[in-house]
C-alpha positions in Angstrom: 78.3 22.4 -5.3 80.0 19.8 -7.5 78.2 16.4 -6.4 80.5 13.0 -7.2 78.8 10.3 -9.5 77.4 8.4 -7.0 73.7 9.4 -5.7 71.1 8.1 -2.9 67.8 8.5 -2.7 65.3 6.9 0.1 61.9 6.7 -0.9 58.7 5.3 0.6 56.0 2.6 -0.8 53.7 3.2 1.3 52.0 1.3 3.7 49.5 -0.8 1.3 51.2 -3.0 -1.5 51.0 -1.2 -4.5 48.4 0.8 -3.6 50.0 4.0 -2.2 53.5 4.3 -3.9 53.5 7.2 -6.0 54.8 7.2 -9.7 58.0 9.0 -8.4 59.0 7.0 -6.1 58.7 4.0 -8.5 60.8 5.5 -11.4 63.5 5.7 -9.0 63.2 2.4 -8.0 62.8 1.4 -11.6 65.9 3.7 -12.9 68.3 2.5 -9.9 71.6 0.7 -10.4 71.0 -0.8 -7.1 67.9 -0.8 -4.6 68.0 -1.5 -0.9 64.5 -2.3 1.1 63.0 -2.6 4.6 59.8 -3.6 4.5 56.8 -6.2 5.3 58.5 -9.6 3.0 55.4 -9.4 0.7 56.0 -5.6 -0.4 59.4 -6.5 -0.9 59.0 -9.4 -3.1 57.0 -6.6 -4.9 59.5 -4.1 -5.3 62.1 -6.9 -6.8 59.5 -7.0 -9.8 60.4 -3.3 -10.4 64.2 -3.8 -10.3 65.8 -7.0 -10.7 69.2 -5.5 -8.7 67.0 -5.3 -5.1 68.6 -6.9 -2.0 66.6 -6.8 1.2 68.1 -5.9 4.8 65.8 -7.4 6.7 68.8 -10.3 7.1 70.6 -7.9 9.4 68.0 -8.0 11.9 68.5 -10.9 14.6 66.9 -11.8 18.4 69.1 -10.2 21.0 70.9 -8.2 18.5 70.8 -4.2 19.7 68.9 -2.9 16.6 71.0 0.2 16.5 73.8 -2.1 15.4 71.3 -3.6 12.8 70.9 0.3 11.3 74.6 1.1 11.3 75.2 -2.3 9.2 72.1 -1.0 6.6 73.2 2.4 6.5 76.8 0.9 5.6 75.0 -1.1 3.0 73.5 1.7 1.2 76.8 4.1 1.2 79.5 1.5 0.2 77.2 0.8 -3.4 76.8 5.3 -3.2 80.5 5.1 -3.0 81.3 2.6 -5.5 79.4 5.5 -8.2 76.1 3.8 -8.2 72.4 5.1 -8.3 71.4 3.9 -5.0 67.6 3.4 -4.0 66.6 2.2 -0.1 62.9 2.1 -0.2 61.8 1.9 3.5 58.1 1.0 4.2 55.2 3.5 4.8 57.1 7.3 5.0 61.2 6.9 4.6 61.8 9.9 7.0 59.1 8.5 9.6 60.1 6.0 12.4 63.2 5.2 10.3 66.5 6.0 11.5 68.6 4.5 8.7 67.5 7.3 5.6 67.8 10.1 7.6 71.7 9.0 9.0 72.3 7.8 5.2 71.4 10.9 3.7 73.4 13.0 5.9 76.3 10.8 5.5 76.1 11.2 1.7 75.9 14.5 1.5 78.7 14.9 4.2 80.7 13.0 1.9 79.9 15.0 -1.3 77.2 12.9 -3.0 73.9 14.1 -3.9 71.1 12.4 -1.4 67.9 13.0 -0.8 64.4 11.7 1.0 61.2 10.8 -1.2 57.8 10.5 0.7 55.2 7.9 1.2 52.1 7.5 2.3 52.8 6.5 6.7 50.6 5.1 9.2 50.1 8.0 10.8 48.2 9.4 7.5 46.4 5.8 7.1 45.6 5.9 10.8 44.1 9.6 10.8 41.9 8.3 7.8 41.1 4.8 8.8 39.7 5.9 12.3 38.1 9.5 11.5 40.3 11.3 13.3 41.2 14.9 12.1 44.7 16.2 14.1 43.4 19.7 13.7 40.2 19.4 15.6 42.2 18.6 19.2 45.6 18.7 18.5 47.7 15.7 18.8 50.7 14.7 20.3 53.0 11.8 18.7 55.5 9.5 20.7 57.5 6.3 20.4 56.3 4.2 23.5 59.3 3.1 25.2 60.8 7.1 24.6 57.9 8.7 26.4 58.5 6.0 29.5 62.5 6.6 29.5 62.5 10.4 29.7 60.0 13.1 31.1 57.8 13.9 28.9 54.3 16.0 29.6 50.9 14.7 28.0 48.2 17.5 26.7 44.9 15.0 27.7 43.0 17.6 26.0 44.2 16.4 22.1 44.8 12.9 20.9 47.8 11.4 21.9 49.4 8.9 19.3 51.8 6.1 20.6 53.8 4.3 18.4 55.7 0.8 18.3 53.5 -0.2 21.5 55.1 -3.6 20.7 59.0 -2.4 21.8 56.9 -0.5 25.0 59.5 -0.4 27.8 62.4 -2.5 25.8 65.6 -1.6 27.7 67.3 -4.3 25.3 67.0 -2.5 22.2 66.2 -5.5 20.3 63.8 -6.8 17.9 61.6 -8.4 20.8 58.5 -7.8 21.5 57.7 -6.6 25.5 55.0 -8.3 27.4 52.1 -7.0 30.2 54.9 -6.4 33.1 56.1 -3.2 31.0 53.0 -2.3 29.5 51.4 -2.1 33.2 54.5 0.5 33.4 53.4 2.7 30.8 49.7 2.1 31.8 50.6 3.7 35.3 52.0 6.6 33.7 48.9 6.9 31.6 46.7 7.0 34.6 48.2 10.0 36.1 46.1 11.7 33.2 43.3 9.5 32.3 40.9 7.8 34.3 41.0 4.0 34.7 38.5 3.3 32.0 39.2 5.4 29.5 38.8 4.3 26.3 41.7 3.7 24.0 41.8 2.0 20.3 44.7 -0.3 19.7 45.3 0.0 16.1 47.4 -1.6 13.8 47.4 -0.5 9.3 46.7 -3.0 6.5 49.6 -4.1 4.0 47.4 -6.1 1.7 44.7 -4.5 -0.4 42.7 -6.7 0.7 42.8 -6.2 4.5 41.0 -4.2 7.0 42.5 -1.9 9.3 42.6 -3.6 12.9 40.8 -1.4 15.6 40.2 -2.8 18.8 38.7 -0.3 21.7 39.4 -1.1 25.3 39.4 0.2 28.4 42.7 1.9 29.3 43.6 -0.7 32.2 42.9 -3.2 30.1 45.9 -2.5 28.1 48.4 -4.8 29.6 46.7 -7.9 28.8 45.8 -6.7 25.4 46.8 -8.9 22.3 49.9 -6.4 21.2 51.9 -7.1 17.5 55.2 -5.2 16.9 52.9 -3.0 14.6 50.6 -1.6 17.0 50.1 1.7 17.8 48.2 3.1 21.0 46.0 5.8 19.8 43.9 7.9 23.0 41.8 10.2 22.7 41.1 13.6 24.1 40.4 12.5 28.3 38.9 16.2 29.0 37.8 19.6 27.3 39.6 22.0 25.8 40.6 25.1 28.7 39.9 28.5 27.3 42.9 31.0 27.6 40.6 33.3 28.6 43.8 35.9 29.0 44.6 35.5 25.7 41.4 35.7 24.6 40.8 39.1 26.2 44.2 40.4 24.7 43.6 39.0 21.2 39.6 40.6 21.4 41.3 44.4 22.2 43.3 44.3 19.1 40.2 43.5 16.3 37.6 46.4 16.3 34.0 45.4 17.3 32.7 44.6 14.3 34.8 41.3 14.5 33.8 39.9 17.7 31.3 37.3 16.1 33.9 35.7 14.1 36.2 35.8 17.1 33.6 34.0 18.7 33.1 31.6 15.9 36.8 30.4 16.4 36.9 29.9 20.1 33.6 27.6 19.2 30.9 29.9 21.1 
């Protein structure tokens, strides 16, 4: 395929200044005709030492404004400087493609239009989260939402493997805007919650460090508790497993005719006997 001049590549810094961007992600950002970012003010100030052509679209944000407006505006941004034949960077904090809207229309966009676009990755909460708290996704299982998606449409929890709930801040929002929601709509998804967990369940509010020097804020609490909790628009909901894991004993069975005897103990190994 012959690609025009122009190009687009969204990469990720990271989630701690500095500290987790990788040496590919910053060439690009040092070799760019023109770099876009969304990120925490003090990362971008950053990037700007990197490339002196970086413009931030943070300004598009505004209260009351429906944020899907707000990404249509960035992702116009980005394509009119790809169109005009330019190396175009958008560095979008944390993991581009995660929780980011804006690279992943951008990038199809570009290549629908015949320029070469592509998606860099970064280090994202959810890895800084799995290492900041111990928790290892393999162990249980876990299930990943956005808060206020899980409360608008029907969605089933697993209270056997962690369950990871992101922007808890926007929890409920019906606005779409940059606001951040209060107890009334938290006590919403809280009653949702209990129709899996018990009332005091434990649950760790948790929220990632941007500075080097910061610690990763953890805060356990009972699970009814919640809505009076002390909420930012970067805090995640992260509960763990409510009951044991159920045997498929069927399955089990099945799987045990298939491997001759010999096998059984490391059958039994993997099931955890």
């Amino acid at each position: 395929m012959n690609y025009k001049k122009g190009t687009l590549v969204c990469v990720g810094p990271g989630m701690v200044l500095g500290a987790h961007i990788t040496e590919r992600c910053k060439n690009h950002i040092k070799q760019a005709d023109i770099v876009f970012t969304s990120c925490h003010p003090v990362i971008e100030k950053w990037l700007a030492t990197l490339n002196s052509c970086t413009y931030s679209l943070q300004h598009l944000y505004a209260d009351n404004k429906d944020r899907r407006n707000t990404y249509q505006q960035m992702q116009a941004a980005m394509l009119a400087e790809v169109r005009n034949n330019k190396k175009v960077v958008g560095a979008f904090y944390g993991h581009p493609g995660v929780f980011a809207q804006v690279p992943h229309h951008s990038i199809k966009q570009a290549t629908e239009e015949g320029f070469e676009a592509w998606m860099e990755p970064g280090i994202s909460a959810d890895a800084c989260l799995y290492a900041d708290m111990g928790i290892d996704p393999g162990a249980y299982g876990c299930q990943q939402f956005e808060a206020s998606q899980f409360m608008f449409y029907q969605r089933k929890l697993d209270p056997s493997a962690y369950v990871i709930l992101w922007q808890l801040g926007h929890a409920g929002d019906l606005s779409l805007t940059p606001r951040l929601t209060g107890a009334p709509e938290r006590q919403v998804l809280v009653d949702m919650l209990l129709e899996y967990y018990a009332p005091s369940h434990q649950v760790a509010i948790y929220e990632s460090p941007f500075l080097p020097t910061q610690q990763p804020r953890i805060i356990w609490q009972r699970l009814d508790e919640l809505p009076k909790a002390d909420i930012s628009l970067i805090s995640t909901l992260v509960i763990p497993p409510g009951r044991r894991l159920i045997p498929n004993d069927e399955i089990v069975i099945r799987l045990k005719s298939i491997y001759p005897a010999s096998h059984g103990k490391n059958t039994n190994k993997a099931l955890g006997e």
